[in-house]
N, C-alpha and C positions, 0 to 999 in steps of 0.2 A: 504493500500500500504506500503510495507515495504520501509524504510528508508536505501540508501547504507554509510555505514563508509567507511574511510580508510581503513580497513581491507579487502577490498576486488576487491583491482586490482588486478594490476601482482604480486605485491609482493615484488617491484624493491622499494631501497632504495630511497627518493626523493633527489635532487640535491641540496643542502642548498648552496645561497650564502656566500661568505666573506662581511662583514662592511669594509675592507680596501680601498680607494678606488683606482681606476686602475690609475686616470688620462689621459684615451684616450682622453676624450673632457675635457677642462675647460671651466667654466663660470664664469663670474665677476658681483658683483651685480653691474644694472647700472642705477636702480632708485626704487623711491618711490613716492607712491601718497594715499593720507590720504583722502578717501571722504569722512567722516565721521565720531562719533563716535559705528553707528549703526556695527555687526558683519556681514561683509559679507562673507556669505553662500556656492556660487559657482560661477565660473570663466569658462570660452568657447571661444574657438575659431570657426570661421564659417570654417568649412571644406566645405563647399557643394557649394559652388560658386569660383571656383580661383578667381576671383574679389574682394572677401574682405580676401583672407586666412590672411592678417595681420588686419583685425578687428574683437576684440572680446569683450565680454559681462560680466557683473560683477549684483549680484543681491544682497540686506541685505535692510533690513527694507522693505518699501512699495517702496524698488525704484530700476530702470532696465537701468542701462548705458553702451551705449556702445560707446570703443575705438577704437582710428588706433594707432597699435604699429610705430612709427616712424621710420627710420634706424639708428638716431643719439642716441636712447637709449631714447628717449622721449615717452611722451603721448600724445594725440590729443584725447579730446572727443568729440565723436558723436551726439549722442543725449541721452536723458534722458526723463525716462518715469516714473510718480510718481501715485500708484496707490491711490484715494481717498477713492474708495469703498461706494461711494456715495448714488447708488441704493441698491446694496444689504445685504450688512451689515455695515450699518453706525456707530452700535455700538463696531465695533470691527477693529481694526488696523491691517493691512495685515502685516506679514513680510516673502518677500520671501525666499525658501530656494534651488531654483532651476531652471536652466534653459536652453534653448535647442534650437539648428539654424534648423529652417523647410524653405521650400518652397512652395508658392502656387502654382499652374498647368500650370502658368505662367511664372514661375521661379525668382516672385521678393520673398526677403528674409523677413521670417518671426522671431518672436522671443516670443518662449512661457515662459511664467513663471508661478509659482505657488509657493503655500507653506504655511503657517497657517491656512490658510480659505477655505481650499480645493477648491478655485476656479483657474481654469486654464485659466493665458492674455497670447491672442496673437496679438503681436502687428506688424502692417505692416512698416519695416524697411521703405521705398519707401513713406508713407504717412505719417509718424509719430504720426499716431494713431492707435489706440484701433480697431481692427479687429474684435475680437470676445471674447466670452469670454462663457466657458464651466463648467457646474454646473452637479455635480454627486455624487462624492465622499462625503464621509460620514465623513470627518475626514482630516484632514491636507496633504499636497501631497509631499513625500521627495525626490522624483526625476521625472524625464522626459527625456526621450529620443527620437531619431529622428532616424528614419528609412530610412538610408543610399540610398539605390536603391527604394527606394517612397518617397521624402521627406515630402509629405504631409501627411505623416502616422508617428503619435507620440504614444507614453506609458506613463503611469503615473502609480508611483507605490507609495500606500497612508499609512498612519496610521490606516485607517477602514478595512487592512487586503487584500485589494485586490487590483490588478492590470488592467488599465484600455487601451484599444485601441481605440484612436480617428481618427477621417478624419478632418485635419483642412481646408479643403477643403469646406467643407459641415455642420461640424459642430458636425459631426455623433458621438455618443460613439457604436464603430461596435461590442467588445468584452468584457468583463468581467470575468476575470481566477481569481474564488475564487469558494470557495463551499467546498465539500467534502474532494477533494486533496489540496486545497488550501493554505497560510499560516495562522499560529494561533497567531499571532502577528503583529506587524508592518511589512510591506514591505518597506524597506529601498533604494533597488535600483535594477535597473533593467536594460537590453540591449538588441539590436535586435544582432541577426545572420549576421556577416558581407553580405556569401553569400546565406545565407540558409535560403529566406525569410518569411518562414514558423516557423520559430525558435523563441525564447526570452528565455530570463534565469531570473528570479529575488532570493532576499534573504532579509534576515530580522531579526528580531529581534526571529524569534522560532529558530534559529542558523541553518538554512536550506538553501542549494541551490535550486532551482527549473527552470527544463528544462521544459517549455512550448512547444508543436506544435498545428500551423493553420491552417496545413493543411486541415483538415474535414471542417473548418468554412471559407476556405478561399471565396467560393462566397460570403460571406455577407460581404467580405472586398469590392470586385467588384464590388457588388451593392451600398456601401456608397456611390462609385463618381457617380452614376446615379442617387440618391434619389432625387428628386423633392418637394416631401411633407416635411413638419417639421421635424426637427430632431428626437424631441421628437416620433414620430411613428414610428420611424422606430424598426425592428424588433432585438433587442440587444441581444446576447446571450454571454448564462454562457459556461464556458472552465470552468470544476470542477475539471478534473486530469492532472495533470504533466504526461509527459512521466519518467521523471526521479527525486525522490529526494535526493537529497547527503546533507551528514553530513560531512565535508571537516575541519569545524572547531567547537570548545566547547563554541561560544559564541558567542552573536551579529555579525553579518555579513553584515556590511554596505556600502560594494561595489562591483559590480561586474563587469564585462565586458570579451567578448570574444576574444581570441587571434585564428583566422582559427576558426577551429573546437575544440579549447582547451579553457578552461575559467578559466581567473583571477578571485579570490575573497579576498577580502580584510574583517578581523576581527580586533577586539580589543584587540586581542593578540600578537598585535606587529611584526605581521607577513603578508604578501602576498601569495596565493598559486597559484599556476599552477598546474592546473588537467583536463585528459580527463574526460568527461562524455562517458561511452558505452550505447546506449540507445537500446532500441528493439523498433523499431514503431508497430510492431505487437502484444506486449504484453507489453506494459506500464508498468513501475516497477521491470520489470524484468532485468534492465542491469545494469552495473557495473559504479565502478570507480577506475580511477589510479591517484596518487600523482605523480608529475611529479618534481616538482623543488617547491624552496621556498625563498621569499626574506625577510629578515631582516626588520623588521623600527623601530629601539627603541623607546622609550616611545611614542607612538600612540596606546595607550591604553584607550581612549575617544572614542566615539561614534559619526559618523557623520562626519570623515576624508574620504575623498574620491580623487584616483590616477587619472591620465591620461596619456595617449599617445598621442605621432605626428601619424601623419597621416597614416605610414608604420608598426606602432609601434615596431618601433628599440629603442625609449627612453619611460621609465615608471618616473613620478617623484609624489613624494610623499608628504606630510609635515608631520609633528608633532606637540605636542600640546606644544613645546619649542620652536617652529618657528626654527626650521632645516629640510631643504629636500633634501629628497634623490634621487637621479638620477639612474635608474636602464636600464642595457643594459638588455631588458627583452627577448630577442629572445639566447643569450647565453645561453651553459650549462658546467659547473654549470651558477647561475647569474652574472655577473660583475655588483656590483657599480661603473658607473664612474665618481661620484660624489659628495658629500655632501655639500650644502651649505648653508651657514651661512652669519648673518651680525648679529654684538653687537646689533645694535637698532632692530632687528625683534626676540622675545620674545613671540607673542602671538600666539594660537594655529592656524595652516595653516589647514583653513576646506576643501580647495581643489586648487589643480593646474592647469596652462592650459600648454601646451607643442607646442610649435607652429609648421608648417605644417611640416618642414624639423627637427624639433629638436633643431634650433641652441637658439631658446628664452624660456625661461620659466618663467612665473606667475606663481602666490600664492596669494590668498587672504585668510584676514586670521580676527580672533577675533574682533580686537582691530580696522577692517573698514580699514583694509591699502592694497596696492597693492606692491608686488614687483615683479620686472623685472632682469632678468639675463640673461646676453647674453654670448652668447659662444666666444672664446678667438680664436685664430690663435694658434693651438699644433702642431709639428711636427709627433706624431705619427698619425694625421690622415690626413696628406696632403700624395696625389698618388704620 
């Protein structure tokens, strides 16, 4: 399967943003919270219930805590969940690097995590335990994501090269997209299709995008929530070709996510892209790509920095490995920065942020096990 470069959209210049920033929104930093000395990994808000959209989740070492943002600029912990790893590898100390809000069929909230051990917890918010817990992967797990319109349908995208679809429902591993077309390196991060349930995109360390479709396999999705017998029998199939692979950047590619039908990806070359994929469903390999816009992020040139958006995604925000982030109006064209922030005491590299429902809050958790919190200011240029 041929690989598409840049070279072969339309042809149209991409949209680079300006570093200046606009100032439509400010934020002021309005706390910190230090859980440890351990690095924590990744930070989430729960989108998928209005009921907790101000509690979110923090992973780094063997431990899964989660918060309620306050209104007064405080923290309030929730609970805390510390993995022993007792039965299955007692010889070896988890630390996670990932983590992702599901639902069971019921609609209480779930919370997976994974990461060293390649084993996947999902813990039942509602009971405050250990749910289940999914063994597969070959190799450490660097992301998880949650399947917006199923929430009980998760991904995992591993170091063993491949990408996994589970039912945490049932317990099912229903897919497996590696083989032939697959990637030749670590898979680094991965996303469902807002609305195109059929869709996922991952990338990785062979400096590659890859558009997935389910369509052909989608019954074995439908038959996971009927399964009755062990998981272990059920009938798990390989997804070996992408419909589409792009080459968008020259080097590790360690975030992705879909804006519409358009996808962000995030490399180590200190940059963000925005690019259509043109796919063919009828002839796999065969479609294009266009550059569309590009955002800035100085020195994030590390591996293992990963963006988010609020919920509309009108704000993108970033970190850096100087403990600076960047706030990006991502639906603009060109982009607007309308933000950069900073505090003297935050220094250490920010591995990912969380953007809360509306945008006005932003986390970071970062190296050095610390939390910061920024909330947005009263500006005049965004009041009607």
């Amino acid at each position: 399967m041929a690989k598409l470069g840049p070279g072969q959209g339309l042809g149209c210049e991409a949209a680079v943003g300006s570093l200046q920033p606009s100032r439509k929104r400010e934020y002021k930093a309005c706390n910190k919270l230090t859980e440890g000395k351990r690095p924590l990994y990744a930070i989430g808000f729960n989108f998928l219930d209005v009921r907790y959209y101000d509690v979110f989740a923090t992973v780094g070492g063997n431990r899964v805590t989660t918060y309620s943002c306050l209104k007064d600029g405080n923290f309030a912990i929730l609970q805390a969940y510390v993995d022993e790893d007792i039965c299955i590898l007692p010889q070896k100390d988890e630390s996670f690097y990932t983590l992702s809000w599901a639902c069971d069929l019921d609609g209480t909230p779930l919370l997976v995590a994974a990461g060293s051990n390649g084993i996947i917890r999902v813990i039942n918010c509602a009971t405050e335990k250990l749910l289940k817990t999914f063994v597969g992967h070959g190799d450490s797990i660097n992301e998880i994501r949650t399947q917006a319109l199923k929430p009980s349908l998760i991904i995992s995208a591993s170091k063993d090269e491949s990408v996994r679809l589970w039912n945490v429902h049932t317990g099912i591993c229903i897919l497996i997209f590696a083989g032939a077309g697959g990637h030749r390196n670590e898979v680094l991060s991965v996303d469902f299709h807002p609305s195109d349930i059929y869709r996922i995109a991952s990338c990785g360390m062979d400096n590659t995008v890859k558009i997935w479709s389910m369509k052909e396999f989608w019954p074995y999705v439908e038959q996971s929530f009927a399964w009755t017998d062990l998981p272990s029998k059920f009938p798990t199939k390989y997804v070996q070709f992408p419909v589409l692979i792009a080459v968008v950047h020259s080097n590790y590619v360690d975030c992705t996510r879909w804006l519409g039908d358009f996808v962000l990806s995030k490399s180590v070359d200190n940059e963000i892209v925005l690019w259509e994929p043109k796919t063919k469903e009828q002839n796999p390999g065969e479609g294009s790509i266009d550059i569309l816009q590009k955002y800035p992020v100085p020195e994030c040139d590390i591996w293992f920095i990963k963006f988010s958006c609020d919920f509309h995604f009108n704000q993108l925000a970033i970190g850096n490995r100087e403990g600076k982030v960047y706030v990006w109006e991502v639906q603009s064209s060109p982009p607007v920065l309308t933000a950069r922030l900073t505090n003297p005491q935050c220094k250490s590299a920010i591995r990912q942020t969380a953007v809360s429902f509306d945008g006005s809050t932003i986390l970071a958790c970062s190296e050095d096990g610390s939390i910061w919190r920024w909330d947005e200011v009263d500006h005049p240029s965004i009041k009607n």
